[in-house]
N, C-alpha and C positions, 0 to 999 in steps of 0.2 A: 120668587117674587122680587121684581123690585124697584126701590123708592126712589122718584127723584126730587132733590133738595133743592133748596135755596142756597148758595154759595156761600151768605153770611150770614142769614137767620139760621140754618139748619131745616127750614121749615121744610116739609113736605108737601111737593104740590101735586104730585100724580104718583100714582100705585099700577106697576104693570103686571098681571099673572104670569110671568115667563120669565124664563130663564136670559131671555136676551131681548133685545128690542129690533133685533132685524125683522124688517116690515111693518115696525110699526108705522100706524098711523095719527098724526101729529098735524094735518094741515089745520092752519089757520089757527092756531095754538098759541098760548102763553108761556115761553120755558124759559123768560130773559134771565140772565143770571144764576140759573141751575149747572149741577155739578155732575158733566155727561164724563169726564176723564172715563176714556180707557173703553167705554162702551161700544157696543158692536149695533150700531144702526145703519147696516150696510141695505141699501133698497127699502130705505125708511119712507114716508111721504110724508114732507115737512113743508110743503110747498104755502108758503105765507104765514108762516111760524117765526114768532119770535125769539132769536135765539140770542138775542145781544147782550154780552158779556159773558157767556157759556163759559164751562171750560171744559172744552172740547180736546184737551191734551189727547194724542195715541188714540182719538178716536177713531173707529171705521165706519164711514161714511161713504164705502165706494159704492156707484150706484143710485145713490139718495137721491130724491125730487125734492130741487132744492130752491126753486124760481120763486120769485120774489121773498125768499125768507131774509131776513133780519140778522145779520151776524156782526152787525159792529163791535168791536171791542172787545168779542170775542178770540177767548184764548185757542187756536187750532195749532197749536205749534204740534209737527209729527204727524196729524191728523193725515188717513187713509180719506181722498178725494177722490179716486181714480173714476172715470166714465160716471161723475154725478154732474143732474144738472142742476143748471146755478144760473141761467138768464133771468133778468131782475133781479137778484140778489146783492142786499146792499150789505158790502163786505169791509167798508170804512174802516183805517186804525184796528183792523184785526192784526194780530198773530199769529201768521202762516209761516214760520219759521219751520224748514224741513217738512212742510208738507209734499203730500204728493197730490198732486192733483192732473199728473198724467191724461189725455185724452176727456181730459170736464169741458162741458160746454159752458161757458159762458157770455162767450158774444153773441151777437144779431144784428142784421145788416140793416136793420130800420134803426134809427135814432133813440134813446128813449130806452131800447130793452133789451138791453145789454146790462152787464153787472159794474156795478160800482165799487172800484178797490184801489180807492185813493189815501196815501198814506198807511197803506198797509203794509210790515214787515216780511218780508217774501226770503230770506237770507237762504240761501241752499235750497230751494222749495224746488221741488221738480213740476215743468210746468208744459214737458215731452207733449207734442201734438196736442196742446191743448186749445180750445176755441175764445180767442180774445179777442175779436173782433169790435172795434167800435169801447171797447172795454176802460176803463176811466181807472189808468194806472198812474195819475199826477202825485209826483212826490212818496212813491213808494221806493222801499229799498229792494230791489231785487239782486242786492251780492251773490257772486256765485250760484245765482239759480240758471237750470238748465232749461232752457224755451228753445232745445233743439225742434225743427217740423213746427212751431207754433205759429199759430193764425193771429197777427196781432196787424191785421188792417183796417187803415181807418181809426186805432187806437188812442187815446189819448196819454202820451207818457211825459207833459212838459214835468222838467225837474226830477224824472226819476233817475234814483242809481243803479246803474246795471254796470258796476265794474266788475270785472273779471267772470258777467256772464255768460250761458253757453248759447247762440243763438244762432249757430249754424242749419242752413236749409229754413229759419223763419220767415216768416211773410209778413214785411213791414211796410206793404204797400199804403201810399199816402199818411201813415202815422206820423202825430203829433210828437215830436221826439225835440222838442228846443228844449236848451239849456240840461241835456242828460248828462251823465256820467256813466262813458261807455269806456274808462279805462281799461284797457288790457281785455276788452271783451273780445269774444271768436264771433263772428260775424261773415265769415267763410262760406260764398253761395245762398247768403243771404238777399232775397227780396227786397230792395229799398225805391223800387222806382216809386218816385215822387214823395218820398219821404222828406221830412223837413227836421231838418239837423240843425238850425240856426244857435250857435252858441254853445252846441254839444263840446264834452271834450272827450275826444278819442283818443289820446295818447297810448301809445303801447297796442292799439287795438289791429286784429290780423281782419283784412277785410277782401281776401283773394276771393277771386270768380269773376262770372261776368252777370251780376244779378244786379249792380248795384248802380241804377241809371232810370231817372235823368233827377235825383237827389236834390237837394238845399241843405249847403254845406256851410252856408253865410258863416262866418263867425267861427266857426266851428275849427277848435283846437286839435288837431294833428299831429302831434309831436311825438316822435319816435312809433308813429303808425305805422305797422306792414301793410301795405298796399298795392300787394306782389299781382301783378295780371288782373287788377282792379277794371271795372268797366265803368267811368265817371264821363262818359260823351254827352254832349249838352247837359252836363249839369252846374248847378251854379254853386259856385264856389268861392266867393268875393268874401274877402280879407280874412282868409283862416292862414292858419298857419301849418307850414309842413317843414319846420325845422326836424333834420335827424328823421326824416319820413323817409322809408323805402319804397317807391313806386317805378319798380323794375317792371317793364314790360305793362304799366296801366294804357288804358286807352283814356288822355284827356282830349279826343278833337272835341273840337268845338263847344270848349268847356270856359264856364265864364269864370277866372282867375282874377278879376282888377280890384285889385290891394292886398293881394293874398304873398304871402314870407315865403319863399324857399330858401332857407338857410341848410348849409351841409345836407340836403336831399339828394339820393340816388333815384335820377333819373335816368336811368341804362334802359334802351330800348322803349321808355315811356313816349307815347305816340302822342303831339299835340300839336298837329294839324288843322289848318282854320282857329287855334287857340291866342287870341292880343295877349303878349308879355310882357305887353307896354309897360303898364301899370303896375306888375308884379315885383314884387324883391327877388332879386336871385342869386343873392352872396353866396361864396364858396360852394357852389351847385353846378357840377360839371354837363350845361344841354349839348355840348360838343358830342355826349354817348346817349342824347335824343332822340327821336325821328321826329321832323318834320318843325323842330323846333324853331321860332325867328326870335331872336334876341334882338334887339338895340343894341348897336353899337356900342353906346357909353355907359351901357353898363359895367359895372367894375366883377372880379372876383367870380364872373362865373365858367372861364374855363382855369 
């Protein structure tokens, strides 16, 4: 048998005959605040269940019908997510540190119902082929989480940290991505067309392939970016900075540059064709090992 409590009364709210809780049934339920640590409600139906403030530590919940339930503030740090759904679920200021939520559905391509998980702690969470789509990831910290294969189109991430995350092969079509923190992220054959970067800072971050077009890079900080065989063709990229940026071999034709730094950038083989460098800074930045590059003349310092 057994009991689950209230986190600070002790109190007792529900009595299960079994040994475990997988499968149970829970929808439309009251469980805020209760103390699930460690419990196995793998293929549970929880779907419109309150679960806000849980603590759902080590739980397993892979599986679980979890649409439109209630998880704010809930503790899920380590929590087993894997292949559970979670559309409509409001996941607010949770603790998803070191989850895994692998292969979870949570996005949907109508507005409106998709999961909500803004300001949520995501730090190491594995988030491998999972469905974000349209997903309201504002101001969440995603360090070091891996969203290799992740669905994250149409997302909303303004102000999230994703430094040093994994998001190689993700799909970041048209997501909300201004003023991120994409430090040192892997981004390698990642999906960005029409992605909006405005303000991002990328520094240190590897952004090789050719997936990454036709971006808004406005503003967005560059410095010491790998952007080795990068594909940036029509995209717009006004006043960012690519000091100490490696874009060996990128393709910038006809990419909008005006007010953008290239300071100390490798630009060996970088293609910028049909690109105005009117506008741009281009101190100690050798386009002489360019293609198709037109400098001005008076410009200073850049062979």
């Amino acid at each position: 048998m057994i009991e689950i409590r209230r986190r600070n009364s002790n109190e007792v709210v529900r009595t299960v005959p079994a040994d475990s809780l997988a499968g149970v049934d829970f929808r439309e339920d009251n469980l805020a605040n209760t103390d699930l640590r460690g419990q196995n409600l793998g293929g549970a139906l929880l779907r419109g269940t309150d679960l806000s403030g849980c603590d759902l530590r080590e739980a397993n919940l892979e599986g679980a019908s979890l649409q439109g339930s209630d998880l704010s503030h809930a503790d899920l740090e380590g929590a087993n997510l894997r292949n559970a759904a979670m559309t409509g679920a409001h996941i607010d200021k949770a603790n998803l540190n070191k989850a895994d939520l692998g292969g979870a559905r949570l996005g949907d391509t109508t507005p409106g119902r998709a999961a909500v998980m803004s300001y949520c702690t995501l730090q190491k969470a594995k988030l491998t082929a999972c469905d974000l789509r349209r997903v309201d990831l504002r101001g969440s910290d995603l360090r070091n989480a891996d969203l290799c294969r992740a669905d994250l189109s149409d997302a909303y991430m303004q102000g999230a940290n994703l430094a040093n995350a994994y998001l190689g092969s993700a799909s970041l079509i048209s997501a909300d991505m201004r003023d991120t923190d994409l430090s040192n992220a892997h981004l390698c054959n990642a999906h960005l067309n029409g992605a909006v970067l405005v303000g991002a800072k990328l520094d240190g971050a590897q952004m090789g392939g050719n997936n990454c077009l036709p971006a808004n890079l406005t503003l967005a900080d560059l410095t010491n970016a790998s952007l080795v065989g990068t594909n940036l063709r029509g995209a717009i990229v006004r006043d960012a900075k690519f000091r100490h940026s490696n874009l060996t071999g990128a393709d910038l034709s006809e990419t909008l540059l005006g007010g953008s730094v290239f300071r100390h950038a490798n630009v060996t083989d970088a293609n910028f064709e049909n690109t105005d460098l009117f506008y741009t800074t281009c101190t100690f930045t050798n386009f002489s090992q360019a293609r198709n590059a037109r400098v001005p003349d008076w410009k200073k310092n850049v062979r």
